[in-house]
C-alpha positions as CSV (number, residue, x, y, z in Angstrom):
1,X,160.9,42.5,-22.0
2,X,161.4,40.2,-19.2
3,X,163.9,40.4,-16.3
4,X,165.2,38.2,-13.5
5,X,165.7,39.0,-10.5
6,X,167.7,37.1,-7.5
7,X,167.8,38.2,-3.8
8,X,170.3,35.8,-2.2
9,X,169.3,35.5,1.7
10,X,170.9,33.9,4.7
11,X,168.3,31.1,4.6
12,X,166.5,31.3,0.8
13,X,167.4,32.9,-2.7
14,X,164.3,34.0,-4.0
15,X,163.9,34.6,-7.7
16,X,161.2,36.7,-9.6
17,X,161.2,37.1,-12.9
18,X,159.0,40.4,-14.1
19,X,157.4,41.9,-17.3
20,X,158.3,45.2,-17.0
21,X,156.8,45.8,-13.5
22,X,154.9,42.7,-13.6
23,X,155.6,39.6,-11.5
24,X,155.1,36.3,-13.7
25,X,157.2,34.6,-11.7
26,X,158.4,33.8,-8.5
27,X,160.3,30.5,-6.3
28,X,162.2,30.7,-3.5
29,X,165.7,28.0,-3.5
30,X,167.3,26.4,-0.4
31,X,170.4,25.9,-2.4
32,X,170.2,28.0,-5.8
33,X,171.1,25.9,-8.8
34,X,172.2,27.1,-11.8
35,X,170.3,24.7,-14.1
36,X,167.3,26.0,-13.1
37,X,168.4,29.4,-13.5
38,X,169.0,28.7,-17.2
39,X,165.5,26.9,-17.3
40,X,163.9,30.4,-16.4
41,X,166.2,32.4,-18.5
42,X,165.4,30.9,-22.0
43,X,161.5,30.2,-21.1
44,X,160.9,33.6,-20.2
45,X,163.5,34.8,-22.5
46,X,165.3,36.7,-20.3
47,X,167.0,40.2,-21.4
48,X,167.9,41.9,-17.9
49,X,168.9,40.6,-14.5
50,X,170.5,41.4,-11.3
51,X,171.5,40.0,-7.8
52,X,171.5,40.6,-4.7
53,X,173.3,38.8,-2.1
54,X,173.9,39.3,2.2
55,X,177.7,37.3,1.6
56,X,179.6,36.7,-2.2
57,X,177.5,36.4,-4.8
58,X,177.2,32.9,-6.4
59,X,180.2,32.8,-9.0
60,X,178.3,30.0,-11.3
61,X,175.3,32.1,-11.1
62,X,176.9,35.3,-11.8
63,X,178.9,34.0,-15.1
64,X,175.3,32.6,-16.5
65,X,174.2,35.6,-16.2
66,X,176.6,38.0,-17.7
67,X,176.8,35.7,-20.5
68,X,173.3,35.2,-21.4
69,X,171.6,38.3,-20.0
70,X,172.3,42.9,-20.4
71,X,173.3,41.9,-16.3
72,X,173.7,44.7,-13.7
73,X,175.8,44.4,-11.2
74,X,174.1,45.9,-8.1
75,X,175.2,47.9,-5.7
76,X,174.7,51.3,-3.3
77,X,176.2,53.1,-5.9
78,X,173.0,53.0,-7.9
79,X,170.5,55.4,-6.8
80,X,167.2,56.6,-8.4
81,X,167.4,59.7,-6.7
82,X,167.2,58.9,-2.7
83,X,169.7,61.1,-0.7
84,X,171.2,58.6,0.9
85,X,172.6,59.3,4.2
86,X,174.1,56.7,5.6
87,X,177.4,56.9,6.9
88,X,178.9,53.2,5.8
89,X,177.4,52.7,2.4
90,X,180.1,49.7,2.1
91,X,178.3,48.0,4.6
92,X,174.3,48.7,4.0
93,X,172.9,45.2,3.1
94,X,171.9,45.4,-0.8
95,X,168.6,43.7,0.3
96,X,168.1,46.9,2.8
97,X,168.8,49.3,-0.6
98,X,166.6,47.3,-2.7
99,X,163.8,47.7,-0.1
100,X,164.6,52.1,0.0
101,X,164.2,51.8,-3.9
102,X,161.5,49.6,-4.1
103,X,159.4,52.4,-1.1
104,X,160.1,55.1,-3.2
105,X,158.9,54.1,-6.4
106,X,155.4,52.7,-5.1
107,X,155.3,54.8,-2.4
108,X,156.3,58.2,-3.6
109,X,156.2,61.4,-1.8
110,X,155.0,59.4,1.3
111,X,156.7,58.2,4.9
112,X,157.4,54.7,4.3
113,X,158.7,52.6,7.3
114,X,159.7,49.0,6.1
115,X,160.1,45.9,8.3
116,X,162.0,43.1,6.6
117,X,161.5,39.9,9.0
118,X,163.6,37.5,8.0
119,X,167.3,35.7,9.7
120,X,167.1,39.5,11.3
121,X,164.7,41.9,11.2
122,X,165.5,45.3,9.9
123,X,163.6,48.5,10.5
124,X,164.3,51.6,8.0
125,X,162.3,54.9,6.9
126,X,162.3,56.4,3.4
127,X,160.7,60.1,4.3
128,X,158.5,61.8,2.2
129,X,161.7,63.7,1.0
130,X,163.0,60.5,-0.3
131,X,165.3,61.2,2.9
132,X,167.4,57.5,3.9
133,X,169.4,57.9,7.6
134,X,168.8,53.7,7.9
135,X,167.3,51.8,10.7
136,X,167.7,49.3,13.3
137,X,168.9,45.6,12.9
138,X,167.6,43.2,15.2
139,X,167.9,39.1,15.5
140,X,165.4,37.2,13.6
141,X,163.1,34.5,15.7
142,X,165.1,31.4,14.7
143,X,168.0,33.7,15.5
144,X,167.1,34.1,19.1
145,X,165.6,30.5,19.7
146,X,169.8,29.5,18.7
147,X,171.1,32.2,21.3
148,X,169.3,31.2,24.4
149,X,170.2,27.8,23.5
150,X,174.0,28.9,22.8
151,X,174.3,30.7,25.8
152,X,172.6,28.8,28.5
153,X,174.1,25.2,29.8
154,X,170.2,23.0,29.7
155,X,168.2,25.5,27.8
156,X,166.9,23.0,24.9
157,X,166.8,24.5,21.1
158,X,163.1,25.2,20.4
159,X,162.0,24.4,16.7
160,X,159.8,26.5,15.3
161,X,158.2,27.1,11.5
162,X,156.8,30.1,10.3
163,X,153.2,28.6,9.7
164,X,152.5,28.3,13.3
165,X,149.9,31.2,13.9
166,X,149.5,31.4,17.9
167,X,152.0,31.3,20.6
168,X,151.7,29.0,23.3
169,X,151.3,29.5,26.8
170,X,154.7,28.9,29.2
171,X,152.9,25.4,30.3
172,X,156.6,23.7,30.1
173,X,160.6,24.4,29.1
174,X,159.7,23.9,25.7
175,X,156.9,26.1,25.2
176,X,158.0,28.8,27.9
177,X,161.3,29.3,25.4
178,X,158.3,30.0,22.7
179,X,156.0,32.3,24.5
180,X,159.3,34.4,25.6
181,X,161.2,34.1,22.1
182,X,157.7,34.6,20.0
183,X,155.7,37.2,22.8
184,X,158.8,39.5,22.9
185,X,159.8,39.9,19.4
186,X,155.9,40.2,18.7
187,X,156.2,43.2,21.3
188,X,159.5,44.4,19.6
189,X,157.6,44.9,16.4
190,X,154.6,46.7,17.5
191,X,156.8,48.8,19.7
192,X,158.7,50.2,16.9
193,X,155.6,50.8,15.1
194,X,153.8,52.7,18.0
195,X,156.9,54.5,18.0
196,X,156.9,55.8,14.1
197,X,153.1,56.3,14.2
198,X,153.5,58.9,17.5
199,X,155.9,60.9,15.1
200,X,153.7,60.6,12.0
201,X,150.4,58.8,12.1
202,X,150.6,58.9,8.1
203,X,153.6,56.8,8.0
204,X,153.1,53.9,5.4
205,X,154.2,50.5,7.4
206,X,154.9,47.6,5.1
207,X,156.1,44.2,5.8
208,X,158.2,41.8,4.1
209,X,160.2,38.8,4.6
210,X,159.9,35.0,5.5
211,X,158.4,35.3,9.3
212,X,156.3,38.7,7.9
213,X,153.2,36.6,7.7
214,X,153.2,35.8,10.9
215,X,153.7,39.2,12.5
216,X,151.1,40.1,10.8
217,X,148.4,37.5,12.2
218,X,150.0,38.4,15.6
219,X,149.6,42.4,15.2
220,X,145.8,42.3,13.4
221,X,144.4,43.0,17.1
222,X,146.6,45.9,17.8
223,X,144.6,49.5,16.7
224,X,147.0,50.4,13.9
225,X,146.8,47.1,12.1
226,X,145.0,48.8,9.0
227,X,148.1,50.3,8.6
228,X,150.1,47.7,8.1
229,X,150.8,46.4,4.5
230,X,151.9,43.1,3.7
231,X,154.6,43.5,0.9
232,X,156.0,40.1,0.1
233,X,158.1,40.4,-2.6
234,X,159.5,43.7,-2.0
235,X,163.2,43.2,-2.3
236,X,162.3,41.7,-5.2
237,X,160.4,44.8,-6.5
238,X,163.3,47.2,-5.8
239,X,165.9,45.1,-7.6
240,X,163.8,45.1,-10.9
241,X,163.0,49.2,-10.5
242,X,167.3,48.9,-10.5
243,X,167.1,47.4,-13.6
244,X,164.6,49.7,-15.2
245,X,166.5,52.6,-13.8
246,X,169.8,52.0,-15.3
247,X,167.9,51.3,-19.1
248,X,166.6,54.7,-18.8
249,X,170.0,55.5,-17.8
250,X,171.8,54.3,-20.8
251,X,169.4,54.4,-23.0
């Protein structure tokens, strides 16, 4: 049986499409489009499917899907077993969820810290407990290249892609914006890291999101970079363990 999967960003929709736990398929849309939506559904033969989405789900998208798939609609309300303990569950991202569900079925029994770096970065533990109490949200790099120049009167807005490996030394405006944006948030992550690993120095760290593969290139120097696991398609993960989880459930 084959299921699809959507996770609806700020910047991307990615979509995976999985036999039973196994990814045969992934893209990533700027804009998602329905038609190719249907293209995946009938080549795969899609039974299952779920979204989700950081704003209103894509209507179009949605209405395919109930129509031609068993869909789920997901929310916080489905849970695996986590104790959840988060005070607004109306306002805990879906992808954040996903990410908790996604820890404790590959990770169980362990401390799991996830980093999602993406339009923000998130930080939340799973415990070893399957114990949720959330996280820390924090701007994303393109994020804080806008603000500074937002807020500032000549401060210039700094491009930057993701495939860039090194940050540049302050030599001029342009790249002094760069080596302050990309040296702090660089220095951000590892902090909250060191921080986890003091408590626990067992704690599982795993990475996800569009900027992840660069934090990771940036933190392979620092002395707990074997303990750092790049997860790409987590989200993605999570959402089809929701699906699997409700089939059990109503079957």
């Amino acid at each position: 049986m084959h299921s699809l999967v959507i996770d609806i960003g700020n910047t991307n929709s990615k979509i995976a499409v999985f036999k039973s736990r196994t990814l045969v398929h992934f893209e990533s849309q700027a804009e998602l489009d329905s038609r190719r939506i249907a293209e995946l559904l009938e080549k795969f033969e899609v039974k299952s499917a779920t979204v989700s989405s950081v704003d209103k789900a894509h209507e179009e998208v949605i209405a395919l899907l109930k129509a031609r798939t068993q869909y789920i609609e997901f929310s916080t309300r489905i849970n695996p077993g986590i104790k959840n303990n988060y005070k607004t569950l109306s306002t805990l991202g879906l992808d954040r969820w996903a990410k908790v569900i996604a820890a404790q079925r590959f990770y169980p029994g362990e401390d799991v810290f996830m980093i999602d770096a993406g339009t923000c970065i998130t930080y939340d533990l799973l415990n070893n407990q399957a114990e949720y109490f959330g996280g820390s949200i924090s701007l994303g790099i393109k994020m804080r290249f806008q603000a500074l120049h937002h807020f500032t009167g000549k401060l210039p807005l700094v491009e930057w892609e993701n495939e860039e490996t090194t940050i540049p030394d302050g030599t001029d405006t342009n790249k002094a914006i760069q080596n302050g944006v990309l040296q702090g948030v660089v220095n951000e992550l590892a902090g909250f890291i060191t921080s986890q690993l003091n408590k626990n120095n067992k704690v599982k760290v795993l990475i996800t999101g569009g900027d992840a593969p660069f934090f990771k290139n940036q933190l392979k120097g620092c002395n707990f970079a074997s303990q750092v696991i790049y997860e790409p398609y987590l989200v993605l993960k999570g959402l089809n363990e929701v699906i699997a989880f409700e089939y059990v459930q109503k079957n």
